[in-house]
DRENPAKE-249651 format. One record per residue (C-alpha): residue in one letter; x, y, z. Coordinates in pm, whole numbers, plus 50000, padded with zeros to 5 digits. Example, Ala and Ser with C-alpha at 12.3 -4.5 7.8 and 13.67 -1.06 7.14 Angstrom:
<mizas>
A512304955050780/S513674989450714/
</mizas>
This chain:
<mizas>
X496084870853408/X493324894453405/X490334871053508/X487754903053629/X486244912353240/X482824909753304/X481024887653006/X478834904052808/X475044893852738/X474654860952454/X475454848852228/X478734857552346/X480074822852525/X483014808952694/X485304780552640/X487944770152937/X491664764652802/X493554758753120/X492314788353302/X492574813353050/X488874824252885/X488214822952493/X484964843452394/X483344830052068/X479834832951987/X477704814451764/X476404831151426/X473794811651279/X473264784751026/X472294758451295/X471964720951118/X474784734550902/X478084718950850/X480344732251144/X482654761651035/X484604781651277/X486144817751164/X489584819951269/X491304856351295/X494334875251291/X496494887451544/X495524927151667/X491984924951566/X488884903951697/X485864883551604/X483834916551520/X486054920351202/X484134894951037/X482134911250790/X478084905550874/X477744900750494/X480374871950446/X479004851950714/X475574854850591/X477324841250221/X478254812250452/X475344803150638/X473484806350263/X475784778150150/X475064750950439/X476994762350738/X476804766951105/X479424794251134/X481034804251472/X483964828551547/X486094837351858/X488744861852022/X492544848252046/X493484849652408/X494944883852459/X492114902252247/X488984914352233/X486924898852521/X489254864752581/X491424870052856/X494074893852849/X497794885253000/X499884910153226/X501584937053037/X505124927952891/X507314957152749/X507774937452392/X507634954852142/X505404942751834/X507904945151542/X511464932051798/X508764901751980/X508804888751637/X512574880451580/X513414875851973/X514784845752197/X512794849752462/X510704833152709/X506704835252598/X503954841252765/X502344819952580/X503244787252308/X502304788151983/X500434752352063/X498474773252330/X496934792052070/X495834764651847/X493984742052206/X491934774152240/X490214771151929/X489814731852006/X488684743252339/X485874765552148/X484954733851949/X484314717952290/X482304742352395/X480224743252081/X479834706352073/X481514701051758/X483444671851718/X485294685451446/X484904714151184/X485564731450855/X488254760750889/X488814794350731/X491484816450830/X492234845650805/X495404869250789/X497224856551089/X494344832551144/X495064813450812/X498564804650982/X496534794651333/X494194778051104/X496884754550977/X498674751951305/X494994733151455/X495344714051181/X498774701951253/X498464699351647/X494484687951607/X493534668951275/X491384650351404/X489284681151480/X489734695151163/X487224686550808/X489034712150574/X491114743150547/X490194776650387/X493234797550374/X492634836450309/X495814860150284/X498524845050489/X501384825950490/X503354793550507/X504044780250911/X507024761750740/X508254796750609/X512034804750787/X513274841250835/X514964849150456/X511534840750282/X509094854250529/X510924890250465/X510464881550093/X506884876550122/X506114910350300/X505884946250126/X508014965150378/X507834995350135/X503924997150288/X504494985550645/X506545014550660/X504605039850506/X501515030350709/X503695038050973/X504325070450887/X500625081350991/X500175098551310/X497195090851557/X496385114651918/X496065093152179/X492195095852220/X489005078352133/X488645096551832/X492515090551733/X491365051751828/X488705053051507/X490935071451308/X493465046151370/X491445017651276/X489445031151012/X492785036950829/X494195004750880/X490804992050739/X491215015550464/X494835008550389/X494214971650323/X490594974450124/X490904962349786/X492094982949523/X489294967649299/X486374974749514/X485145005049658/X485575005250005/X482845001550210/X483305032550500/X479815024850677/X480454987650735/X484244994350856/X483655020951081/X480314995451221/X482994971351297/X485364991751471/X483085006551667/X481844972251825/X485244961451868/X486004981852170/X488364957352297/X490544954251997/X494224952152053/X494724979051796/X495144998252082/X497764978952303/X501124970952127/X502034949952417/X499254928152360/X500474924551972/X504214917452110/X502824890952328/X500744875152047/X503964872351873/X505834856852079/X504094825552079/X506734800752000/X505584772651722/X507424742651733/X505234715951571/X505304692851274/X505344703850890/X502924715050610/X503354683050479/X501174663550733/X497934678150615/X495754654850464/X492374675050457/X491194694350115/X492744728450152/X492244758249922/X494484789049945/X493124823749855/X495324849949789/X494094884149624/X496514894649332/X496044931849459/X497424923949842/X499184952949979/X500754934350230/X501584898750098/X503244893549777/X501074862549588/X504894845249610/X503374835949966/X500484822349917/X502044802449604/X504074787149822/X501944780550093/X499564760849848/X502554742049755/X503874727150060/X500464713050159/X499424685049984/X496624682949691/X496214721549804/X494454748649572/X495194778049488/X493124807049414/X494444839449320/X491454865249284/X491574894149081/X491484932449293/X491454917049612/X493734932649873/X494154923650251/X490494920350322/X487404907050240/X485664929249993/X481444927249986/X481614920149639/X483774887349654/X481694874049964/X479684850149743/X482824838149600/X484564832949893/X481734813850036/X481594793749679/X485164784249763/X484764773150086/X481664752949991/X483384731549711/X486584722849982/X483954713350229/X482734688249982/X485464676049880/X486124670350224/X482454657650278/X482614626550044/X486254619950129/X487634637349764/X490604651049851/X493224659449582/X496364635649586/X499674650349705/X501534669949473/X501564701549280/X498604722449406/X495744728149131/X495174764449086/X492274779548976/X488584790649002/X486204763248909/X483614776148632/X480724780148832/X482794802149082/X484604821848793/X481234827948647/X480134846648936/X483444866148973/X482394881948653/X479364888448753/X479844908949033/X479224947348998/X482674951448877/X482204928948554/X485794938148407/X487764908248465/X489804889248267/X490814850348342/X494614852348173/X495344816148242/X494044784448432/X494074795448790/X494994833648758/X492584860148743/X493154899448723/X491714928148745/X491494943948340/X491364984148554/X491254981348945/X490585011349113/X492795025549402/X492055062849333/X488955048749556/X490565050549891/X492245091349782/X488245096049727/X486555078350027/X489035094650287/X487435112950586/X488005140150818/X489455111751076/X492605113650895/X492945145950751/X491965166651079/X494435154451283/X496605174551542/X499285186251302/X502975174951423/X502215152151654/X502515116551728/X500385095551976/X503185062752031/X500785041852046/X499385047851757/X503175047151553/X503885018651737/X500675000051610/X501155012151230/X504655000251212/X503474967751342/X500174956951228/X501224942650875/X503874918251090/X500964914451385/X498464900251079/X500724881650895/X503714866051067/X504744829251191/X504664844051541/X507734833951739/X510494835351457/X513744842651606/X516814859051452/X520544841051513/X522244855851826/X523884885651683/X521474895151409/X519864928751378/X516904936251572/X514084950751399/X512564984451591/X509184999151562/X510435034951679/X512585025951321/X509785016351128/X507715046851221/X510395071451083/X510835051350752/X511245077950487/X509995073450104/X513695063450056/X514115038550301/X510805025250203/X511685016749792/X515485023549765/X516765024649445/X513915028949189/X513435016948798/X510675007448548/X509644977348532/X506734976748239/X505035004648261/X505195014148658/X507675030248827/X508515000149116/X510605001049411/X513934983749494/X512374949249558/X510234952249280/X507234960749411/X504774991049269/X505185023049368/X503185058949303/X505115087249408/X503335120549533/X505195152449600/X505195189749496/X507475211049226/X509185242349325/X508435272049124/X511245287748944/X514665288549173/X515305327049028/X511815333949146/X510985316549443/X513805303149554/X513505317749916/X510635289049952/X512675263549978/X514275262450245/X515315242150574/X511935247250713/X509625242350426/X511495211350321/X510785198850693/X507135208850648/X507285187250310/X508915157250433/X506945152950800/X503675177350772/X503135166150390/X504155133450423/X505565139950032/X507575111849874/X509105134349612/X510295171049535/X510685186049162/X513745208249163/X512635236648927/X515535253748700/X514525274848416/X517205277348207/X515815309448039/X513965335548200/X516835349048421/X517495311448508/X520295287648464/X521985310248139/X522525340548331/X524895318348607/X525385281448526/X528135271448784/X525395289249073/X522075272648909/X524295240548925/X525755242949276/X521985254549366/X520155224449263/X523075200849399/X522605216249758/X518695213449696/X519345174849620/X521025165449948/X519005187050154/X515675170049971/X517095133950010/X518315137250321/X515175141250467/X514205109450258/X512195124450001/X513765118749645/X514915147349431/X513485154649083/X515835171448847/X514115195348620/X515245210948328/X512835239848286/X512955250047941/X509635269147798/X510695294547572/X512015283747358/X510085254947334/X512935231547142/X515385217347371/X518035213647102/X518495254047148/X519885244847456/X521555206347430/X524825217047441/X523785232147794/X521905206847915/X524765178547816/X527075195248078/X524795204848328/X523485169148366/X526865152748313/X528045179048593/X524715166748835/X525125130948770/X529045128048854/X527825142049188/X525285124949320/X525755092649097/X525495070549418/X522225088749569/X519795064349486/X517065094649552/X517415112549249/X515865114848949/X516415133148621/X513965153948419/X515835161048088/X513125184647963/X510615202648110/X507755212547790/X509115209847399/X506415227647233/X506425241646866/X508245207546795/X507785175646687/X508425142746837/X511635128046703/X513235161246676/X512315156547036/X513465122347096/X516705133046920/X517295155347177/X516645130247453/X519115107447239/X522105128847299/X521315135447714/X520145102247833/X523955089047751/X525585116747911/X523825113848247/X524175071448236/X528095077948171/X527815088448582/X524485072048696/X523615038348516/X520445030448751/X518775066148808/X514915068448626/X515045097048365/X511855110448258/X511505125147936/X509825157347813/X507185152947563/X505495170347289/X502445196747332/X504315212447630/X504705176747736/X500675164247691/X502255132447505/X501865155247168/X498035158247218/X498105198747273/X499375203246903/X497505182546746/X499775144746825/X499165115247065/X500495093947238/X500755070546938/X503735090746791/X505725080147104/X505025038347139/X506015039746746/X509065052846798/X510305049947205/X513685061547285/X515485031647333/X516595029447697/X516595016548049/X514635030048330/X513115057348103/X509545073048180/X507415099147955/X506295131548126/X503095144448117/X501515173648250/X497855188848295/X495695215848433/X492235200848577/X490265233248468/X491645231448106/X492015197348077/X489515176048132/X487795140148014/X489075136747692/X492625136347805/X492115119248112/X490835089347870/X494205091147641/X496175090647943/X494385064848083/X494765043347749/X498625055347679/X499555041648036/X498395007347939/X501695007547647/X504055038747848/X505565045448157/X504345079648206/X504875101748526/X502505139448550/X505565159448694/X503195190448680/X499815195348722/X497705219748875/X494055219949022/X493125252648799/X493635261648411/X496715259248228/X498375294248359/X498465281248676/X495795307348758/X491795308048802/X489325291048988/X490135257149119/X488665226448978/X488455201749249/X485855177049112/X487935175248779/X491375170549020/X489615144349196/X489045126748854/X492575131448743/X494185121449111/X492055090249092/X493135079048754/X496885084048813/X496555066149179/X494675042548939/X497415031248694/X500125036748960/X501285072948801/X503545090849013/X503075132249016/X504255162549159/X501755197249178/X502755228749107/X503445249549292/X505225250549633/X506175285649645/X503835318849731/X503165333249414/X500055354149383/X498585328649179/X495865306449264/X498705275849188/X501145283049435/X499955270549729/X501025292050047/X499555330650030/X501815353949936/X504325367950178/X504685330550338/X507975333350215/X510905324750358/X509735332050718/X506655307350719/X505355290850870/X504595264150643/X503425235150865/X499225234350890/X497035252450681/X497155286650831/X499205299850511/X498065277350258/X495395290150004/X492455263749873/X494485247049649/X497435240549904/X495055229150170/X493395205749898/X496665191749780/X498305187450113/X495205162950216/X495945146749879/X499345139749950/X498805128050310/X496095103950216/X498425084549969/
</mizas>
């Protein structure tokens, strides 16, 4: 062990745990009721946020936090060549027990002179937090359990609880292995898990990282050895202390099934579910939080703990009063003990993102920083220690780094409104459109696809076929063999592969159903087992009105399920697909009379410089009642031409990220228009990585589509 870290100046102290050094320090709120701060795996006592702790001390408490042993300024074991993701599911000898872990915070107790103490965990920590409990109850008053899971959970129902689909695309960011690349690293982790009903608070995060130069952000061995601490004692079921479990219903990492079930399994527990709260602790739910914790403490205080049983869930009045009066008063309580968010806001993190992420060294990237990513949901989360059957498949984090859109959400459908993933879980989409294939055609290519899939980071390509305009009409067998290549050279690189049917002029489809019946019967029969495609019956009916529209959609829709039961079809809309609103209609005309089928979305599509507030609101309020996808928009007016509109974009990018609408841009081609994103000439040489070629709006939508 590494005993030569030279302490730092108080309040920082010490507590002994058989040799091995636990830094904690003391926050204030002395006289209070004793409450120590227990935290994840990877990160350390810094992460606390200054204003939650003040919430604490406000409501009676003496509030202390520490470093786990093998972080921040607690002593640090010999390297080990775990990895964080495999550590998890291994047989192997620890460095360290699971028990080991919880006597170090009893240990800090010691040191403190607290005979025993009020808990609130954290992440990770809420699963230390009830592991003192089990090995030390003695020591322990009451629980507060924030964003974690069950210690009872076994393998099958841990993987339930955890959203893979954004483990993996977290992992997918690239970090240089510097001190800048360090910040950049944690600021996005920070960013990644703020909550989606909140804005996020940039100057407190970066504060915090920049105190916590010891984090084990930076050290993936440190993260495998935390791990593999092997638990091996007693059940849920033995705590007797008031517990409350608080889960936020907007968790990116943790579906609210885990915290459910934690609640459950401990006896008299409660459960809190609170409304736009992701994987942190946003400033505006500090007070109630703190509320939380104060009503367990005195229930634990006058010896008022709820009887074993089914857990009570809910905010108590006083505590759900506040909760709408924080500065985002827009909640609604939709049953005893559930809360949610009436409009969240995620476009928030696409607005508050910083040069840290989108000036990084283009094509590479820093290990270290892939192997954190792909790790740090399982690092913060986990039952450390859980091993796999000999035989099973290990998991890699070298795998989870190169997880594709694909891999990430499988097989997609609709579930509601949203387009969700193969485990059911949310999922926006961001990607580019090709401009016409008899135009531009020469832009898509092996290399620019590359660019898309690993420079972009894009989740989705629109295949563009006109079918007029020297398009599909003049050679249907070599527009159809043309997009099928395109769709296994898109999903192959595990983007998924929108199938557009680019009809304009004439703006009713019915001129060309017979056409469009056998070129999607001909598309689906291919690639009916691809799970990365996606159909797009009908690119903009205008000059027509809705049900001669859905008529049309009537007669395709059956011809491609005949192939491809499962595939989402989106489906061209009035107004040159506005939802009718260009020609007078609305979005009304369509919830009166849907088309009647499965895994169905509506297509919209916008211009930012033409199209501004007023349809931004009747998207906004037709998403609430449709599934609606913008599979083209552009950052300039409606001829894909003119001056960019970037504030209006922003508005519209936020909105969509918002209600979880999926889009593609147009262009990604080099027209001489202000749309198509690379200059012209690009085309096919390149190159198309960077933003040497790209023109404003290219460089503005690339950083839009890497921040997502």
């Amino acid at each position: 062990m590494n005993q030569d870290q030279s302490p730092p100046p108080t309040p920082t102290g010490y507590a002994e745990n058989g040799g091995v050094r636990i830094a904690y320090e003391d926050l204030g709120g002395a006289g209070g009721e004793p409450l120590l701060l227990v935290m994840g795996a990877a990160v350390t006592r810094f992460w606390w946020p200054d204003g939650f702790v003040e919430a604490l001390i406000d409501r009676g408490f003496h509030v202390a936090a520490f470093d786990n042993r093998d972080s921040g300024q607690s002593t640090h074991f010999p390297a080990s060549p775990a990895k964080p993701v495999t550590a998890l599911f291994r047989k192997e000898v620890p460095a360290y027990t699971g028990e080991d872990v919880a006597d170090d915070a009893v240990a800090v107790l010691d040191a403190l002179g607290w005979e025993s103490a009020h808990l609130f965990g954290h992440s990770n920590g809420n699963l230390r937090a009830q592991r003192i409990a089990l090995r030390h109850p003695a020591r322990v008053r009451s629980l507060a359990l924030s964003a974690g899971v069950s210690s009872d959970a076994g393998r099958l129902k841990l993987l339930r609880y955890i959203h893979f689909g954004f483990v993996a695309k977290m992992a997918r960011l690239r970090f240089p292995d510097t001190p800048e690349g360090g910040l950049a690293m944690s600021l996005a982790v920070s960013r990644s898990l703020a909550s989606p009903g909140f804005p996020f608070d940039e100057e407190e995060a970066r504060s915090r990282i920049r105190k916590d130069e010891h984090s084990p952000v930076r050290d993936p061995n440190t993260m495998g050895r935390q791990l593999g601490a092997h638990w091996s004692g007693p059940a849920l079921d033995s705590i007797r202390v008031p517990t409350v479990v608080l889960h936020g219903d907007s968790d990116q990492l943790l579906r609210t099934t885990a915290a459910k079930d934690l609640a459950a399994a401990i006896p008299g527990a409660r459960l809190v579910v609170t409304p736009g709260v992701g994987h942190d602790l946003p400033g505006p739910m500090y007070a109630v939080y703190a509320e939380e914790v104060r009503r367990n403490a005195d229930a634990a205080r006058s010896h008022a703990a709820l009887p074993s049983g089914r857990p009570e869930i809910g905010l108590s009045e006083p505590i759900a009063a506040q909760l709408h009066s924080t500065s985002r008063p827009n909640y609604d309580i939709i049953s005893i003990g559930s809360v949610c968010p009436a409009r969240p806001n995620p476009g928030q993190a696409a607005r508050e993102r910083t040069d840290d992420l989108t000036n990084r060294q283009d094509g590479t990237r820093s290990r270290k920083g892939l192997m954190f990513t792909a790790a740090f949901a399982a690092a913060a989360l986990v039952p450390a220690g859980i091993a796999l059957a000999d035989g099973d498949a290990e998991l890699d984090a070298d795998e989870g780094a190169a997880a594709t859109a694909i891999e990430q959400h499988g097989q997609l459908s609709v579930c509601g409104t949203t387009l969700c993933g193969e485990t059911g879980e949310p999922v926006q989409l961001t990607g580019m459109s090709t401009h016409g294939l008899q135009w531009h055609g020469d832009c898509v290519n092996d290399a620019s696809l590359d660019a898309l899939a690993t420079d972009w980071n894009a989740d989705i390509v629109r295949i563009s076929m006109y079918v007029q305009e020297g398009g599909y009409e003049t050679d249907p067998a070599g527009y159809t063999a043309r997009v099928s290549g395109l769709i296994d050279d898109v999903t192959s690189r595990g983007m998924y592969a929108l199938v557009d049917w680019h009809i304009l002029t004439p703006g009713d489809p019915n001129v060309n159903l017979e056409a469009a019946q056998t070129f999607f019967a001909e598309i689906a029969a291919a690639h009916a087992n691809n799970s990365g495609v996606l159909y797009e019956t009908a690119n903009e009916p205008n000059g027509v009105a809705w049900p001669q529209i859905k008529s049309y959609h009537e007669q395709v829709v059956p011809v491609i399920r005949e192939h491809d039961p499962d595939s989402v079809i989106i489906l061209g809309t009035a107004g040159y697909s506005s939802l009718g609103i260009n020609e007078g209609g609305s979005a009304a005309d369509i919830i009166a009379d849907p088309v009647e089928a499965e895994n169905i979305m509506y297509a919209f599509h916008f211009y930012a410089a033409s199209h501004r507030e007023p349809y931004i609101e009747a998207v906004d309020r037709a998403a609430d009642q449709l599934p609606i996808f913008a599979t083209e928009w552009g950052t300039q007016t409606y001829t894909g031409d003119g001056e960019n509109d970037f504030a209006m974009s922003q508005q519209w990018v936020d909105m969509m990220a918002e209600n979880k609408i999926s889009w593609t841009n147009w262009n990604f081609a080099d027209d001489w228009r202000s749309g198509s994103v690379y200059t012209e000439g690009t085309c096919p040489d390149g190159p198309y990585t960077g933003t040497t070629n790209l023109k404003p709006a290219g460089v503005w939508i690339r950083d839009q589509i890497r921040a997502t």
